[in-house]
N, C-alpha and C positions, 0 to 999 in steps of 0.2 A: 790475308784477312778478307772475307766477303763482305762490300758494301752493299747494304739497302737505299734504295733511292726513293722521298718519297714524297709525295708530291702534296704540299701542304696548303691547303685554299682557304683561305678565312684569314689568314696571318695577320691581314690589319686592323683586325677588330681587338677589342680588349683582350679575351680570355683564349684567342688564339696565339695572340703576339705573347703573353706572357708568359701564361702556366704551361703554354703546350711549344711554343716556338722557342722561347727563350729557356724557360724554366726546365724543359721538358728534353725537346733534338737536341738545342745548343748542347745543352750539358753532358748529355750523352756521347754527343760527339767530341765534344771538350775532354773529358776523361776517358777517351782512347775506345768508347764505342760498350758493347750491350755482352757480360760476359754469358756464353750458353752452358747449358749442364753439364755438357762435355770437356767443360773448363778451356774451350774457344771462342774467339770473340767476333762480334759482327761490329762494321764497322754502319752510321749513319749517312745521308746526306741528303739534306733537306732542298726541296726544290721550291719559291717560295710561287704558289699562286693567287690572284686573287683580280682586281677591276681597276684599280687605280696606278697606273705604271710608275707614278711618281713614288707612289708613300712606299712599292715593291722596290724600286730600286736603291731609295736609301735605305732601307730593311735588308736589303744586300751587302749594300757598301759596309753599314756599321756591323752588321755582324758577319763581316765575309764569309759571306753566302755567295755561290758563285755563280747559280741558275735561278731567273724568276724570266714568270711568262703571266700575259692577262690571257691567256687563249687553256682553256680548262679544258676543251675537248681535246686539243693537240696532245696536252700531259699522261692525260686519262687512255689517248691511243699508243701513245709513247712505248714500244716493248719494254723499254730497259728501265721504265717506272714498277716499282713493285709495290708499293703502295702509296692508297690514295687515301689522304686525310682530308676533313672537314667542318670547318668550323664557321659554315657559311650562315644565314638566315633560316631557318628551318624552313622559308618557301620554295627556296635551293634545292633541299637537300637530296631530297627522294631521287628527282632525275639524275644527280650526280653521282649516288652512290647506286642505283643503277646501272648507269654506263659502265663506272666502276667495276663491279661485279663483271659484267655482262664482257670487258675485255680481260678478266681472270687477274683484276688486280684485291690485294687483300687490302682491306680498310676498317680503318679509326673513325671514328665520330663521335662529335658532338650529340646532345638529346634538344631537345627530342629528335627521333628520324626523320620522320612524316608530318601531317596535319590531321592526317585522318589515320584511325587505326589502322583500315583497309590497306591502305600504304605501307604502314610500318609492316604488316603482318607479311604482304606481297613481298618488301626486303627481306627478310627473315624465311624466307620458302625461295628466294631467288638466290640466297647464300647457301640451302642445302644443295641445291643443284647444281650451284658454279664449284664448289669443294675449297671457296676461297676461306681465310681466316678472318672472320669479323669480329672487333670490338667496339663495343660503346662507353664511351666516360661513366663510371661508376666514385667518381673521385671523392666522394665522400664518405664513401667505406673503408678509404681508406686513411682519413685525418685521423693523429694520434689520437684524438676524445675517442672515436667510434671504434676505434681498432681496440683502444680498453675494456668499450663498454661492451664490445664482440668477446672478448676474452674473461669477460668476467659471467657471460651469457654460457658459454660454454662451460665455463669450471662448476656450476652451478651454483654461484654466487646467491643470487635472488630467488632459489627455492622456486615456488612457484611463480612465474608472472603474471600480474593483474592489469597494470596500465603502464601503457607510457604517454606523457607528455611533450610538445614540440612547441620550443618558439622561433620563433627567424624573421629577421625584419628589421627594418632600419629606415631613417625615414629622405626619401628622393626628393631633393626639391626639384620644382614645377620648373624652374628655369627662366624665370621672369626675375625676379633678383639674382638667386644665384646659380650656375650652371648644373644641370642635373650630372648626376652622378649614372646614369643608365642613358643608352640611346633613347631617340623619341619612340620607336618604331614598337618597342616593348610596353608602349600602353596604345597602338592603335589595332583592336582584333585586324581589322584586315590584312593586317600587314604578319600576322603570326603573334602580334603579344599578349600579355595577359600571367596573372603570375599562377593560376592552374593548371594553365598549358608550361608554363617554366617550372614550377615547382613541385607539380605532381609528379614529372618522371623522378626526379629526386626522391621523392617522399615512399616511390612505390618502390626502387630499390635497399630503402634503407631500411624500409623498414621488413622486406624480405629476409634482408641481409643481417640484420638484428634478434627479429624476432620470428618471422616467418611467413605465410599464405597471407594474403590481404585478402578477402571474403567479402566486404560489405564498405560502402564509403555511403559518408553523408554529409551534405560540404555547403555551403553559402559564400558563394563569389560576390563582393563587390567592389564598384568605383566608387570611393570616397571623395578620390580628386577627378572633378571631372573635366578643369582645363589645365593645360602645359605649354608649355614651350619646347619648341624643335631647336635645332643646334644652329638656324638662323635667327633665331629670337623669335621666332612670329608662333603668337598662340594659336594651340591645336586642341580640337575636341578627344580625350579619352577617352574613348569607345571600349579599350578589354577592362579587363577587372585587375586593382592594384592589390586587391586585398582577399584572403580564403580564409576560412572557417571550415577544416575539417574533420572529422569522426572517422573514425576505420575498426572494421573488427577485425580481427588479428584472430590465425589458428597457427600455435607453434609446429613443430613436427612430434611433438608427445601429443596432439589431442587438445591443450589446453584453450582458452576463449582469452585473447587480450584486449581489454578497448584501448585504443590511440587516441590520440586526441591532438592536430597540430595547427596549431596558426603559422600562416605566414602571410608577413602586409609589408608595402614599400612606401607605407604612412604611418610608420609608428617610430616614435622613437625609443631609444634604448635604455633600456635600466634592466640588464644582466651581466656577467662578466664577459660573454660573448654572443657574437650578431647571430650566433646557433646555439640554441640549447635543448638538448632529450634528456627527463627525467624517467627512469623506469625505475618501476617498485614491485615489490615480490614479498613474498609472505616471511623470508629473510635477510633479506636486505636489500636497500634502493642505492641507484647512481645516479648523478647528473654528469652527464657528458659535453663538452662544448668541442670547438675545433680542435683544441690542445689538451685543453685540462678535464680529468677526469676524476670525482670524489666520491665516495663511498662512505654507506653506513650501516653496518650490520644491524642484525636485531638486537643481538646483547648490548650493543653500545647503544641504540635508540632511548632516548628522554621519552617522558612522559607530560607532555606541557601538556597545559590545563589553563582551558577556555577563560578569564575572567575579562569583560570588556573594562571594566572600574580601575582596573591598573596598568601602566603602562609595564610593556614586553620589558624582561632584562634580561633574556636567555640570549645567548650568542651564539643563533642559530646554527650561520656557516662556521662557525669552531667548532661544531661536535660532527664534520665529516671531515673525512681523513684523503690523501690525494691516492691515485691509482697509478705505481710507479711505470715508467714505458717499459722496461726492463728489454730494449733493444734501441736500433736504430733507427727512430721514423720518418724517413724522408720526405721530399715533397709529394703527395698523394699522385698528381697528375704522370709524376716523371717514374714513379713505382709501376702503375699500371701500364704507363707505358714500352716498360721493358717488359714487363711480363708477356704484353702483347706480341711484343716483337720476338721473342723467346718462341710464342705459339707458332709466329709469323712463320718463321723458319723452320721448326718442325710440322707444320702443315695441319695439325691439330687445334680445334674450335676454343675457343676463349673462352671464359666460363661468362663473361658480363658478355652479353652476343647480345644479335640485333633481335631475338626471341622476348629477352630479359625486355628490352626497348620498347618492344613493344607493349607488353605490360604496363609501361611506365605510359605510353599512351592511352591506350584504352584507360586507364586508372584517371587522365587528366580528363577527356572525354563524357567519363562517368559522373566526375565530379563539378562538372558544367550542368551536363543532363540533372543532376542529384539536385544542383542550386535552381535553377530555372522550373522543376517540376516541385520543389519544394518534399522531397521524401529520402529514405536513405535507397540505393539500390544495391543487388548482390553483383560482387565480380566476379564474371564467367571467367574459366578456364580457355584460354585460345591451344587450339592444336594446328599445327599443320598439316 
């Protein structure tokens, strides 16, 4: 059996250690490795890297892991590393997945790529050249809610499409009483935070990947909370934006015009069934999609409620839509694409969520910076390489 070795830097952060270290190699490697289409299988083995030799060593021990190193460039020169993952800071990123490239290893990553488009674009034209396999986290394409509301997008469920709706958001406390639930560093712009720059790349593949071309954004970034607490208690100035207001026009691949419309804030609190939710509607039926659950309501089965403020509601809204069965097996998102990567990895063939798509997802955050500060909507260019 052929092992992959691969060299995983970020592992001590949240969404590296779980969804992608644990949730993701672990398990992989746990149930005997990645089967390929020729009904052979590759086997995994994670190497773990990252800055802190302590928090890597026990991340070894407990999940016997047998290799971890703080030295990124030794890994990255390493021949018999084959890929290199990253789940660093996004001010990291660029030079590493450079190197990367640059010593013909194939790599996974994190979003955003870059800081700046220029960057991300430079990846993506530095991946045609080296002929390595790149992929970028598209993980929300692939939670059961979206993979419904993809599947009812194509059956031609909703007729024509007119809008969709987005909410996301949940509310971070400051860290003065209680300990935040995000690092500090995700609300200081300097430091890469800001939820336009985190949520845009999100927002521009999904909703490619739903509906289609993204055309036009029109956004309003701001700081609500403008002081917090870092993870030694001592309060710090807010500088990125916790909170977006955005607009998107949408062109399907028929030709059609969709407006988007998503909020997302890390000061709101919750009253939905989930911390995500996309409503799309269509001239025959609408869906509300969340991470899991997916519900639907045709046009025959659509009521006709009527306007009157003088009495109170007694229609039982969420009873007249019906659930969207999975009718398969939907696994953890993070660990699905991650074999499908590794599947490319090995056949030497381009991922379809590639550092191109990534960039997009930049520029689209970029835009919608520019869009809040100059106060208008603007169009989004097509990047070529």
């Amino acid at each position: 059996m052929t092992t992959l070795r691969i060299a995983m830097n970020g592992v001590t952060g949240r969404m590296g250690y779980r969804q992608h270290l644990v949730r993701s190699i672990l398990a992989i490697r746990d149930q005997g490795g990645v089967t390929l289409e020729d009904g052979t299988r590759v086997q995994v083995e994670p190497i773990l890297v990252g800055r802190n030799a302590d928090k890597l060593r026990e991340l070894a021990r407990l999940h016997d892991v047998e290799h971890w190193t703080t030295d990124a460039d030794a890994v990255i020169a390493d021949p018999t590393v084959d890929v290199y993952f990253d789940a660093q800071v996004t001010s990291r990123r660029y030079e590493a997945l450079t190197a990367a490239m640059k010593a013909g290893k194939h790599i996974f990553t994190e979003k955003p790529t870059a800081e700046t488009l220029a960057d991300a674009v430079d990846l993506a034209r530095l991946r045609e050249s080296t002929g390595v396999t790149a992929g970028v986290v598209h993980d929300k394409l692939y939670l059961p809610g979206l993979v419904k509301l993809r599947r009812l997008v194509d059956e031609g469920f909703f007729g024509r499409i007119l809008s969709l709706r987005g909410e996301f958001g949940y509310w971070v406390f400051e860290g003065d009483g209680q300990e935040a639930q995000r690092p500090s560093w995700n609300y200081r712009k300097e430091d890469g935070g800001g939820i336009v720059v985190d949520m845009f790349c999100h927002w521009n593949y999904v909703l490619e990947g739903v509906l289609g071309t993204v055309k036009t954004v029109n956004a309003q970034a701001v700081t609500h909370i403008p002081t917090r607490w870092d993870e030694q208690g001592r309060p710090y100035q807010a500088t990125a934006d916790d909170a977006a207001y955005g607009i998107f026009e949408i062109e399907t691949p028929g030709g059609d015009p969709v407006v988007a419309q998503i909020n997302s804030s890390w000061a709101v609190r919750v009253h939905r069934d989930e911390l995500v939710e996309f409503q799309v509607d269509g001239t025959l039926g609408s869906a509300v999609a969340g991470l899991n659950r997916c519900v639907a309501q045709q046009r025959a089965h659509t009521p006709k409620p009527v306007w009157n403020p003088d009495l109170p509601v007694t229609e039982p809204f969420r009873d007249q839509w019906l659930d969207v069965p999975a009718n398969g097996d939907l696994a953890n998102g993070f660990k699905q694409q991650w074999e499908e990567f590794l599947r490319d990895a090995v056949a030497g063939r381009p991922h379809r969520f590639d550092l191109l798509s990534a960039a997009r997802g930049v520029q689209l955050a970029e835009l919608g910076l520019r869009s809040s500060a100059e106060g208008r909507r603007l169009d989004v260019p097509t990047i070529t390489l």
